[in-house]
mmCIF file of the N, C-alpha and C atoms, coordinates in Angstrom:
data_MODEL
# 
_entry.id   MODEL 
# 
loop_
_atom_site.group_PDB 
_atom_site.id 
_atom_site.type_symbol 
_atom_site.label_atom_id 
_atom_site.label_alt_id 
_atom_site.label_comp_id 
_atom_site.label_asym_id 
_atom_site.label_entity_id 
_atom_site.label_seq_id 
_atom_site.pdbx_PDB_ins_code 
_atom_site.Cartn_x 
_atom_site.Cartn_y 
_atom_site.Cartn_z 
_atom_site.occupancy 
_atom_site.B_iso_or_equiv 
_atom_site.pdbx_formal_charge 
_atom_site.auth_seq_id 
_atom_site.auth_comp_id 
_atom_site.auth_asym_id 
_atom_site.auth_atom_id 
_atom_site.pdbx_PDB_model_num 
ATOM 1   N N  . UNK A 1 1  ? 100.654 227.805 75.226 1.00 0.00 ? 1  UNK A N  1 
ATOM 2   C CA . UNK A 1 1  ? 100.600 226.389 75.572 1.00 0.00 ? 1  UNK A CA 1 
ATOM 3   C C  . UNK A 1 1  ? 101.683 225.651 74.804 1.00 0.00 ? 1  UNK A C  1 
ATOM 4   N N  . UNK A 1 2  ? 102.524 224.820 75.293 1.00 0.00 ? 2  UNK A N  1 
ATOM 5   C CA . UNK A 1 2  ? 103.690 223.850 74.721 1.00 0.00 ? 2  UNK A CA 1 
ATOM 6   C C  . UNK A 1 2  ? 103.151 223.024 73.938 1.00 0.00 ? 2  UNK A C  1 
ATOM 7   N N  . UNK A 1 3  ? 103.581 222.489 72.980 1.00 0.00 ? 3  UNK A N  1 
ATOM 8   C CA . UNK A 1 3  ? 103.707 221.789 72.413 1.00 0.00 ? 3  UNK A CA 1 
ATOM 9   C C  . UNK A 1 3  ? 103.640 219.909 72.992 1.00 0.00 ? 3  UNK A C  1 
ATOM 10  N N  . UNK A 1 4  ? 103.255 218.807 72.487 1.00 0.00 ? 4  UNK A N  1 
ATOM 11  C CA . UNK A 1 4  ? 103.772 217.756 73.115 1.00 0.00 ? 4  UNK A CA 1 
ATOM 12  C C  . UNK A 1 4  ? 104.253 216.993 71.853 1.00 0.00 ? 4  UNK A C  1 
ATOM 13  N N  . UNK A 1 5  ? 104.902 215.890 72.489 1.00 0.00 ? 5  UNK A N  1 
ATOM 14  C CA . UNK A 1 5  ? 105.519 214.877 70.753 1.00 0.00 ? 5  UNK A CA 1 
ATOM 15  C C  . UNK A 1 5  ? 104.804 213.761 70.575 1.00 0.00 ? 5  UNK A C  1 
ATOM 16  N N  . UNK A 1 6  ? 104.734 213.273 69.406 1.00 0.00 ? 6  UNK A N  1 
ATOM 17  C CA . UNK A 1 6  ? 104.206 211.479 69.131 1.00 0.00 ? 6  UNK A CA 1 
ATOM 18  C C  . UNK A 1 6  ? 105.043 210.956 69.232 1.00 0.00 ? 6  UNK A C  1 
ATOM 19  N N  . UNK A 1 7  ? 104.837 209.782 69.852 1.00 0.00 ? 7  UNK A N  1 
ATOM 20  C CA . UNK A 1 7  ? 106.199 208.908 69.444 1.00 0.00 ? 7  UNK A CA 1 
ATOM 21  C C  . UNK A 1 7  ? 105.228 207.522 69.006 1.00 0.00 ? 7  UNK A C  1 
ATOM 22  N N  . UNK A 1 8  ? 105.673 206.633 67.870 1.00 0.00 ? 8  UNK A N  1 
ATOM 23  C CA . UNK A 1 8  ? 105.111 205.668 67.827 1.00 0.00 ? 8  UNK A CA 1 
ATOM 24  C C  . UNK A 1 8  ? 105.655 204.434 68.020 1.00 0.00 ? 8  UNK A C  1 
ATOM 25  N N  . UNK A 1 9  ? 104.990 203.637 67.804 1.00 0.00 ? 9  UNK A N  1 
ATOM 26  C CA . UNK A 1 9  ? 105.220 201.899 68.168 1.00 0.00 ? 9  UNK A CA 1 
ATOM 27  C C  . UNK A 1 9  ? 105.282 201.429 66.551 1.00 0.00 ? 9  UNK A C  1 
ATOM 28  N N  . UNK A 1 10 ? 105.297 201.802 65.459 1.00 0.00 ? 10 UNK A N  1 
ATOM 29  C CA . UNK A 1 10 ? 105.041 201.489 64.726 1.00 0.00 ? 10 UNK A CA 1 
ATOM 30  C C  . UNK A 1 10 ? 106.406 200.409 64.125 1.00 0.00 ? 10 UNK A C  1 
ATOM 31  N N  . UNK A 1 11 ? 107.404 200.651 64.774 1.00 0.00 ? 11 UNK A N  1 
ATOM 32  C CA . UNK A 1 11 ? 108.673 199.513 64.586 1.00 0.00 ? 11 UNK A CA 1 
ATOM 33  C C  . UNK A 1 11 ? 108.334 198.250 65.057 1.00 0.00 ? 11 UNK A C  1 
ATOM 34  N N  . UNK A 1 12 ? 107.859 198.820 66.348 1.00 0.00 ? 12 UNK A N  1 
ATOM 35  C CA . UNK A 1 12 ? 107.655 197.146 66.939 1.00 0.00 ? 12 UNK A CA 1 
ATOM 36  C C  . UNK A 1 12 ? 106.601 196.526 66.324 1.00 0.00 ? 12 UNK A C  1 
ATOM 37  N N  . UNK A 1 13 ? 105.548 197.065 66.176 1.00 0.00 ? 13 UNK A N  1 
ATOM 38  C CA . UNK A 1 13 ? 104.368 196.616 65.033 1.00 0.00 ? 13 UNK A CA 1 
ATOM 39  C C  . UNK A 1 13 ? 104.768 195.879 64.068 1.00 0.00 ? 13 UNK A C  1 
ATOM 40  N N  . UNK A 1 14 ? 105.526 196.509 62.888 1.00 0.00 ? 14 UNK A N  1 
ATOM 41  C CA . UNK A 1 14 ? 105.919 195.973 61.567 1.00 0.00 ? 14 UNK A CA 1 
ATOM 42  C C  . UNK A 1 14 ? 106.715 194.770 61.879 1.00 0.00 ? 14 UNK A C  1 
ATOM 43  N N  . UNK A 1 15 ? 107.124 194.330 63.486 1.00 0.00 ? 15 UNK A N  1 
ATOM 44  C CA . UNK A 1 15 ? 107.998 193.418 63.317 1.00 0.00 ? 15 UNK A CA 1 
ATOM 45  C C  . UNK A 1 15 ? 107.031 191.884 64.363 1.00 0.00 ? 15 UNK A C  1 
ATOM 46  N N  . UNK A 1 16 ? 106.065 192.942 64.561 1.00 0.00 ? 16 UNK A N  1 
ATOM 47  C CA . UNK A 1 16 ? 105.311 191.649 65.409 1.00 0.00 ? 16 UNK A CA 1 
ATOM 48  C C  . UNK A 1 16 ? 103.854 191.276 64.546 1.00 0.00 ? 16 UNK A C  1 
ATOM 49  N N  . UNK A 1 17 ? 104.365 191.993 63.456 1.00 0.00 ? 17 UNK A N  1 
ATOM 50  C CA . UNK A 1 17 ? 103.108 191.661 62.527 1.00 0.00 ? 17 UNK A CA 1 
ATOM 51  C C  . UNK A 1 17 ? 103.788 190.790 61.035 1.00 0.00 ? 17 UNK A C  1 
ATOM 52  N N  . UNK A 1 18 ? 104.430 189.364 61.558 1.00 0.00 ? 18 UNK A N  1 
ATOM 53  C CA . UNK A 1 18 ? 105.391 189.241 60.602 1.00 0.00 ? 18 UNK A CA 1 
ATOM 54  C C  . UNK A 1 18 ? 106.530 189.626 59.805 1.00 0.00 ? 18 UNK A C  1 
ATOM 55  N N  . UNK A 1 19 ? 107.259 190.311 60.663 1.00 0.00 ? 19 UNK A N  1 
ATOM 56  C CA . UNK A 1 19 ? 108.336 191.332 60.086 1.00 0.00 ? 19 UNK A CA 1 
ATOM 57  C C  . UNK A 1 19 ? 108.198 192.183 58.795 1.00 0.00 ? 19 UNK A C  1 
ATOM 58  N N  . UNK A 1 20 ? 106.696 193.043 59.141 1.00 0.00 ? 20 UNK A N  1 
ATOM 59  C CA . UNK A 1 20 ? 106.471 193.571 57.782 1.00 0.00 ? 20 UNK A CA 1 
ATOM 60  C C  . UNK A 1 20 ? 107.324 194.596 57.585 1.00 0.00 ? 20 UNK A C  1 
ATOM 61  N N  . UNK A 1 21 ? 107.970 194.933 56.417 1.00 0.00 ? 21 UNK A N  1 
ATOM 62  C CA . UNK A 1 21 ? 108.905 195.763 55.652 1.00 0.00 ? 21 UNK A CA 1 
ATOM 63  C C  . UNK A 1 21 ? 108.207 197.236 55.979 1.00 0.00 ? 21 UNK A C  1 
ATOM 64  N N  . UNK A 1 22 ? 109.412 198.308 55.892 1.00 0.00 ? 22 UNK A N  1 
ATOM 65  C CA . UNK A 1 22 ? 108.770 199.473 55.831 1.00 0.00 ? 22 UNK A CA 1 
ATOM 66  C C  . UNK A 1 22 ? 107.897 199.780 54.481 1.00 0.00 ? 22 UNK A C  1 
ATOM 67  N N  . UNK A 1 23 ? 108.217 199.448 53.246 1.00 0.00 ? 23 UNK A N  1 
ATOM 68  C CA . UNK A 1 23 ? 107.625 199.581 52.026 1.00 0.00 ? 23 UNK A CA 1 
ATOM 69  C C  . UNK A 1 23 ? 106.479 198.924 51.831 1.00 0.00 ? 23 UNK A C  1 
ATOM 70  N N  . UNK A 1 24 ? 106.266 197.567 52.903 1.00 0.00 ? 24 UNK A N  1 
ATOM 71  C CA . UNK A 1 24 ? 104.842 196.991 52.685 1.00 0.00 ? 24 UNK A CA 1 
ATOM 72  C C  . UNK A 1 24 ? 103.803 197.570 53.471 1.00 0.00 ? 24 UNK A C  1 
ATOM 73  N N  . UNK A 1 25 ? 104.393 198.257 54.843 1.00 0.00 ? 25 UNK A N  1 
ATOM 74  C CA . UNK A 1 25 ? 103.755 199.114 55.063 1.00 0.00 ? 25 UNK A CA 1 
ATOM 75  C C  . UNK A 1 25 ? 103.134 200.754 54.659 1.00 0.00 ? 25 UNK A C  1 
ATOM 76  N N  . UNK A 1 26 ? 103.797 201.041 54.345 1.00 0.00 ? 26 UNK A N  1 
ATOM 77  C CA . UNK A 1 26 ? 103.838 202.406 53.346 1.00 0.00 ? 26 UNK A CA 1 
ATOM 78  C C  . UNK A 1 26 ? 102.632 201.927 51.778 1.00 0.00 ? 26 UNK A C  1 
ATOM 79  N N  . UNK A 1 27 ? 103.172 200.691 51.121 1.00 0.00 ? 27 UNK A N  1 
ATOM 80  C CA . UNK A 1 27 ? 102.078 200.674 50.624 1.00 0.00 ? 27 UNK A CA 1 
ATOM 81  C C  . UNK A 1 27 ? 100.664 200.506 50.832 1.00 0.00 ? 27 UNK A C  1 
ATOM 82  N N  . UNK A 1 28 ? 100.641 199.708 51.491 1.00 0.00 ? 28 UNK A N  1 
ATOM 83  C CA . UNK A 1 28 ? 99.022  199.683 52.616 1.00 0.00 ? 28 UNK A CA 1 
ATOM 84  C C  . UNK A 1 28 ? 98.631  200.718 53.044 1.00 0.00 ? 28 UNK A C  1 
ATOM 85  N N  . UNK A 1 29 ? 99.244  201.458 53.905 1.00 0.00 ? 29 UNK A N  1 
ATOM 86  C CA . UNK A 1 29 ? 98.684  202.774 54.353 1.00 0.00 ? 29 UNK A CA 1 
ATOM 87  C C  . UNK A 1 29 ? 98.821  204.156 53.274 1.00 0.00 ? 29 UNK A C  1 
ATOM 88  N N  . UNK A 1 30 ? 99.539  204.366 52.120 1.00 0.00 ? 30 UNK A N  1 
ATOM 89  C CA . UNK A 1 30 ? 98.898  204.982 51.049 1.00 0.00 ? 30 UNK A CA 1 
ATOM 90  C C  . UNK A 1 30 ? 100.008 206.140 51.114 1.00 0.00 ? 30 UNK A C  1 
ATOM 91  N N  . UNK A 1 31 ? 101.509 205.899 51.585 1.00 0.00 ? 31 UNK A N  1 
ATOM 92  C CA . UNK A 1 31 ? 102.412 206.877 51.897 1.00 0.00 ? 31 UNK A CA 1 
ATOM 93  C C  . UNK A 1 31 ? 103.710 206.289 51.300 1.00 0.00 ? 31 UNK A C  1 
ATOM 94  N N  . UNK A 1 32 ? 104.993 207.025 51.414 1.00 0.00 ? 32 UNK A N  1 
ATOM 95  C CA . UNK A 1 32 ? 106.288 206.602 50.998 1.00 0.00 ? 32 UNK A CA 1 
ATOM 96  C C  . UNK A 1 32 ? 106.915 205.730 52.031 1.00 0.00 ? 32 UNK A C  1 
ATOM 97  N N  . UNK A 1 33 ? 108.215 204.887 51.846 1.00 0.00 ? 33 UNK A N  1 
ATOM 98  C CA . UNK A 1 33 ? 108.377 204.219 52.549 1.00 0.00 ? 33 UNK A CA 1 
ATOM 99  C C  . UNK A 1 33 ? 109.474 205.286 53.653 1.00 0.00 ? 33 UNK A C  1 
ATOM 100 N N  . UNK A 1 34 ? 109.854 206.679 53.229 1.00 0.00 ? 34 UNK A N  1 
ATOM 101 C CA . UNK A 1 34 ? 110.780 207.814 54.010 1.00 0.00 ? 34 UNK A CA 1 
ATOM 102 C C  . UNK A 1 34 ? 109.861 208.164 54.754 1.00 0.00 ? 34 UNK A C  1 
ATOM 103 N N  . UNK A 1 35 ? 108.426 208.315 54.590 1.00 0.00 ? 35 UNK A N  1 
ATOM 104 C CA . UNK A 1 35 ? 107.661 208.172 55.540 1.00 0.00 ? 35 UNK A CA 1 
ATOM 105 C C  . UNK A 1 35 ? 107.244 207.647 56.611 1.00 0.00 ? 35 UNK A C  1 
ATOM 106 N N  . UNK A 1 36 ? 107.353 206.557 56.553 1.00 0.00 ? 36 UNK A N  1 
ATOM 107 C CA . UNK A 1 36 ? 107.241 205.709 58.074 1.00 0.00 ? 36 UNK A CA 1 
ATOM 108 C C  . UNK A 1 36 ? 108.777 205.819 58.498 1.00 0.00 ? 36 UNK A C  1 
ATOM 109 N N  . UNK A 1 37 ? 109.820 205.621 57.796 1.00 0.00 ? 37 UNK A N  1 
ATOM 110 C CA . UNK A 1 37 ? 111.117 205.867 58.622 1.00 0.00 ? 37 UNK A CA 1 
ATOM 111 C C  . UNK A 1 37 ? 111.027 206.696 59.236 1.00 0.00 ? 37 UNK A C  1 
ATOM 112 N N  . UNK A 1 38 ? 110.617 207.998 58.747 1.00 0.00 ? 38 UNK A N  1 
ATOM 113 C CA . UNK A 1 38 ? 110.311 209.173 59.470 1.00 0.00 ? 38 UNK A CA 1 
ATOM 114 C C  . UNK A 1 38 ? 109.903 209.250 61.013 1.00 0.00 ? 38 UNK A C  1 
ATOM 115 N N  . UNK A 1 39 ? 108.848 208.617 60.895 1.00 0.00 ? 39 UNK A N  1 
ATOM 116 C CA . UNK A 1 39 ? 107.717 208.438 61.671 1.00 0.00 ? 39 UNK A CA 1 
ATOM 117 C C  . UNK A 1 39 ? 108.754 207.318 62.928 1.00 0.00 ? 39 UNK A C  1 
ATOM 118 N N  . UNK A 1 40 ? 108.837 206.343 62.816 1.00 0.00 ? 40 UNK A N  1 
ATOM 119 C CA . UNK A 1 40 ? 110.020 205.275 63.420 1.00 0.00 ? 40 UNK A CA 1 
ATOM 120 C C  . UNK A 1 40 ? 111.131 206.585 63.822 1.00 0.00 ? 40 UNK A C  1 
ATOM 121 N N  . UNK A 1 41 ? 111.255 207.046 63.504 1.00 0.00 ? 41 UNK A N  1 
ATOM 122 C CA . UNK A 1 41 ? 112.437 208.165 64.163 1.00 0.00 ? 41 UNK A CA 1 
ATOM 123 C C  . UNK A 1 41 ? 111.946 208.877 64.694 1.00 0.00 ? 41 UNK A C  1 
ATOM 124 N N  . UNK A 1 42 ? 110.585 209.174 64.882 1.00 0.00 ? 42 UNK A N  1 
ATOM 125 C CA . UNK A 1 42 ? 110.011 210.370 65.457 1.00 0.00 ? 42 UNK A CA 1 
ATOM 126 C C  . UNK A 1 42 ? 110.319 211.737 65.240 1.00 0.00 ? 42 UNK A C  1 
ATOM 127 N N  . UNK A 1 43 ? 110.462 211.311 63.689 1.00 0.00 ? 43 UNK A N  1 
ATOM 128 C CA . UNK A 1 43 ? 111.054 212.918 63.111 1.00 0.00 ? 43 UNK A CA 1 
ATOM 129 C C  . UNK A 1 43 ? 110.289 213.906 61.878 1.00 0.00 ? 43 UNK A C  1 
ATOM 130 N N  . UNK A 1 44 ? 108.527 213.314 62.518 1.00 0.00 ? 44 UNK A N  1 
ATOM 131 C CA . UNK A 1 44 ? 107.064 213.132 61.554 1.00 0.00 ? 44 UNK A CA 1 
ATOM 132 C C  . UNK A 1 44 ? 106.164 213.130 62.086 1.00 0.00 ? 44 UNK A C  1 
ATOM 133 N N  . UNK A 1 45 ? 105.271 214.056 62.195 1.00 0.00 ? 45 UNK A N  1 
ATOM 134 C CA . UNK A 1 45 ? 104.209 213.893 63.204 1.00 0.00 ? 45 UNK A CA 1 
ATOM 135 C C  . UNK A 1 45 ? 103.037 213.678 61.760 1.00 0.00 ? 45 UNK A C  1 
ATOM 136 N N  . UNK A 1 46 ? 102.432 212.531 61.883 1.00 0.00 ? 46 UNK A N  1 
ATOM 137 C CA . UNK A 1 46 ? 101.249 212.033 60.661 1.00 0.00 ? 46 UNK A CA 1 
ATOM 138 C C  . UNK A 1 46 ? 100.135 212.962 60.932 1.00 0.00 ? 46 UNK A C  1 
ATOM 139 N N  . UNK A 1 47 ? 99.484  213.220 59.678 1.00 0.00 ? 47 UNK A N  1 
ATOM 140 C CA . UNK A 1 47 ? 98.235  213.795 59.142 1.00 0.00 ? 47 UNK A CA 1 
ATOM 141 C C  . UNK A 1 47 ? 97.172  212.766 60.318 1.00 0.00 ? 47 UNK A C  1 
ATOM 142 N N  . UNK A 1 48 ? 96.350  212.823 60.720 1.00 0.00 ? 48 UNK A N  1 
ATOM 143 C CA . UNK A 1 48 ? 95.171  212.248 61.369 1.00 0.00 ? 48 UNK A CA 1 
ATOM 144 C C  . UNK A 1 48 ? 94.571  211.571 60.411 1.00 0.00 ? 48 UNK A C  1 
ATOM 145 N N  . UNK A 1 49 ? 94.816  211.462 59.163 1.00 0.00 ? 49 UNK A N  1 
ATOM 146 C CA . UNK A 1 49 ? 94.062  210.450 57.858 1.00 0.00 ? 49 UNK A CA 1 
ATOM 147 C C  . UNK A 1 49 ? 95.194  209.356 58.012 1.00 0.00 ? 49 UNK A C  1 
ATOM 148 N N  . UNK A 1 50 ? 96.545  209.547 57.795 1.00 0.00 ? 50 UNK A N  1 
ATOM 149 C CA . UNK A 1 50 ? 97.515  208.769 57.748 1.00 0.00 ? 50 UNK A CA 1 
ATOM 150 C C  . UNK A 1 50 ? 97.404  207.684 59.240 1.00 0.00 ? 50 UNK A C  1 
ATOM 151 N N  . UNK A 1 51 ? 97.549  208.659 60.468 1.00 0.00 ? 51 UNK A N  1 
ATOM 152 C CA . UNK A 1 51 ? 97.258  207.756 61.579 1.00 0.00 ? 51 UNK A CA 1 
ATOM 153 C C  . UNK A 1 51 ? 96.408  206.651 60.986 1.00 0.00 ? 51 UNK A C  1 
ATOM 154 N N  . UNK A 1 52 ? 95.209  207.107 60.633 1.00 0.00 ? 52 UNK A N  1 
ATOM 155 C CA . UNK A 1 52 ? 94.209  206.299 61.080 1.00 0.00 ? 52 UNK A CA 1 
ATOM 156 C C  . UNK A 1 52 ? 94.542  205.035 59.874 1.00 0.00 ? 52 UNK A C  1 
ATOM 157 N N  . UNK A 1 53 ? 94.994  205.735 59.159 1.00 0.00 ? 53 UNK A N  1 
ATOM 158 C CA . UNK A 1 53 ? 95.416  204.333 57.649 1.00 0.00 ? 53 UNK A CA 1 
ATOM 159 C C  . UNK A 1 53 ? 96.220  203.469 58.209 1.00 0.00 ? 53 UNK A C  1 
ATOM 160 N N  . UNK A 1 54 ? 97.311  203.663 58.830 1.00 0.00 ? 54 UNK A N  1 
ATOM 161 C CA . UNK A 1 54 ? 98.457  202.869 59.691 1.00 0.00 ? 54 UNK A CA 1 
ATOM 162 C C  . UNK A 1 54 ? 97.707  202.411 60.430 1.00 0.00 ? 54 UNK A C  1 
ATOM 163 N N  . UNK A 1 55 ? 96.911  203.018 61.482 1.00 0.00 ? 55 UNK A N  1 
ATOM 164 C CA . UNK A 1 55 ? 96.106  202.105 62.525 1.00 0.00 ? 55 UNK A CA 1 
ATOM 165 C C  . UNK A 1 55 ? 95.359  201.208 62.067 1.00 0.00 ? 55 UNK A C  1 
ATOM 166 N N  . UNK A 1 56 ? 94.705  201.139 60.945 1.00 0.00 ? 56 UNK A N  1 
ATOM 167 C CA . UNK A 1 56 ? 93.661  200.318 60.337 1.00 0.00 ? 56 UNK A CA 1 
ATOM 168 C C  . UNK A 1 56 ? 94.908  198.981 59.512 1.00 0.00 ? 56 UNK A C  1 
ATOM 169 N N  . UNK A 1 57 ? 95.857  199.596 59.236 1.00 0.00 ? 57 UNK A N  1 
ATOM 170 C CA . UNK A 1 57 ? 96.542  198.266 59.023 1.00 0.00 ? 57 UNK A CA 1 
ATOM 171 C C  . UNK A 1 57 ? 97.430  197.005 59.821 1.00 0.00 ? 57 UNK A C  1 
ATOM 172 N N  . UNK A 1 58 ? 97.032  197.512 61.013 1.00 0.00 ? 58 UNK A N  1 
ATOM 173 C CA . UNK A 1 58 ? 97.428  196.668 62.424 1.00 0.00 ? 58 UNK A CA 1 
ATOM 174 C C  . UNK A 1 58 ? 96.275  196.139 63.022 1.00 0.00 ? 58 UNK A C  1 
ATOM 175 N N  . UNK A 1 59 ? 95.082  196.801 62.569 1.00 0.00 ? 59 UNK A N  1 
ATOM 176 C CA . UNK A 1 59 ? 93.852  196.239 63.079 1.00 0.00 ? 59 UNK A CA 1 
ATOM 177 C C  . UNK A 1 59 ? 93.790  197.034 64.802 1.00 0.00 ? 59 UNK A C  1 
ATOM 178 N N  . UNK A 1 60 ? 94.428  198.008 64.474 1.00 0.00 ? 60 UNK A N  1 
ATOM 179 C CA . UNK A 1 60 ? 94.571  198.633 66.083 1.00 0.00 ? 60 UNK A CA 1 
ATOM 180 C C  . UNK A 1 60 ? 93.679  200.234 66.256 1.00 0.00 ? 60 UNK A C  1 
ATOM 181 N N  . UNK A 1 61 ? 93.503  200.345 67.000 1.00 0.00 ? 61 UNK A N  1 
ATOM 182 C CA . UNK A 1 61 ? 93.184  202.210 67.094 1.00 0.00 ? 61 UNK A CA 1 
ATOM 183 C C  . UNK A 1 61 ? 94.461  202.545 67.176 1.00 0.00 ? 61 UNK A C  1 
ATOM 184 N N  . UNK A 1 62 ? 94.290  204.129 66.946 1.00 0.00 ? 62 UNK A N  1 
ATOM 185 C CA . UNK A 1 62 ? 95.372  205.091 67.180 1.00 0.00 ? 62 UNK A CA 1 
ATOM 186 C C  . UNK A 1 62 ? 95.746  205.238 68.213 1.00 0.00 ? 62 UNK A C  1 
ATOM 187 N N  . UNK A 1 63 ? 95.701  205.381 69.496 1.00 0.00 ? 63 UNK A N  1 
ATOM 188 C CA . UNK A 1 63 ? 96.365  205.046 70.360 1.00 0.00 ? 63 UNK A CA 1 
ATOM 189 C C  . UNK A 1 63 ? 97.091  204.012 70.889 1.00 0.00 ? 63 UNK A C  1 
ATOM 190 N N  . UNK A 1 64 ? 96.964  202.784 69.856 1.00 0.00 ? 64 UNK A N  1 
ATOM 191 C CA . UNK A 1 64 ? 97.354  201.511 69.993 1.00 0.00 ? 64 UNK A CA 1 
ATOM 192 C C  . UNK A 1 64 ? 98.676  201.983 69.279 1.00 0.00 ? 64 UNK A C  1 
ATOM 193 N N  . UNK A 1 65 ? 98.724  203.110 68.311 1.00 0.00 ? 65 UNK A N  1 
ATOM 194 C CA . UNK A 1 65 ? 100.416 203.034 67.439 1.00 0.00 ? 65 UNK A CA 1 
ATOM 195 C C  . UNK A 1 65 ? 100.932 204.313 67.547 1.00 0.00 ? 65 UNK A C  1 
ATOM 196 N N  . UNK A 1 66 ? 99.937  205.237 68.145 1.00 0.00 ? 66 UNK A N  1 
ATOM 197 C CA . UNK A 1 66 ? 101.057 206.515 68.519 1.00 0.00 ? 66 UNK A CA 1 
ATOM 198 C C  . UNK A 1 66 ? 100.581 206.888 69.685 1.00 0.00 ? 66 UNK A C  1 
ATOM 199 N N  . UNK A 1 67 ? 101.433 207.015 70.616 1.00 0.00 ? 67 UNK A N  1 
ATOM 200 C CA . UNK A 1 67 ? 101.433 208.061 72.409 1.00 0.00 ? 67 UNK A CA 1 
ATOM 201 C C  . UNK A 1 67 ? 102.006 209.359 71.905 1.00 0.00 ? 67 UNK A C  1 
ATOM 202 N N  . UNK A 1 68 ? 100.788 210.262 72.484 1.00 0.00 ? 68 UNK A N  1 
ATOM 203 C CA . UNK A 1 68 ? 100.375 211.430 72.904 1.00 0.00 ? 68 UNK A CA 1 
ATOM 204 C C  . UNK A 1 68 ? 102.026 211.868 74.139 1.00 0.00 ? 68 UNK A C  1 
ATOM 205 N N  . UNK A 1 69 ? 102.954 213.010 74.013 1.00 0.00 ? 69 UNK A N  1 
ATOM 206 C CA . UNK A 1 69 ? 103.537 212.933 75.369 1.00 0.00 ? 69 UNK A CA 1 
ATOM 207 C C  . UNK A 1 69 ? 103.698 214.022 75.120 1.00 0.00 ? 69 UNK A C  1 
ATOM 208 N N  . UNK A 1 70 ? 102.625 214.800 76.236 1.00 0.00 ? 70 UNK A N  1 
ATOM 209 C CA . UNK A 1 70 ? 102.375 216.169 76.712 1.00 0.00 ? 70 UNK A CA 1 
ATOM 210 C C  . UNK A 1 70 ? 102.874 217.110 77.392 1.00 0.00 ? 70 UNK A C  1 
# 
């Protein structure tokens, strides 16, 4: 069975949530700030704890900040 990728929204987020910084995000959700760049590049697929920390700091579910593409 193949593989599929995440890709997230998490750029547009940080910027429609008051242009939050990658580092203010990273601190909230409990990670580095090369981490969410990462992630913004789609070059990071997050732990399912991490999702859900990022999701909880948008006030969103996980499918609200990363698509599944199968």
């Amino acid at each position: 069975m193949g593989e599929g990728s995440i890709r997230s929204h998490i750029r547009r987020l940080r910027f429609e949530n008051g242009e939050m910084t990658q580092q203010e995000l990273a601190a909230r959700a409990g990670c580095t700030r090369q981490t969410i760049g990462a992630l913004e590049q789609g070059g990071y697929v997050p732990s399912l704890a991490l999702a859900f920390r990022i999701a909880r700091v948008f006030g969103l579910g996980i499918e609200d900040v990363f698509e599944y593409e199968g």
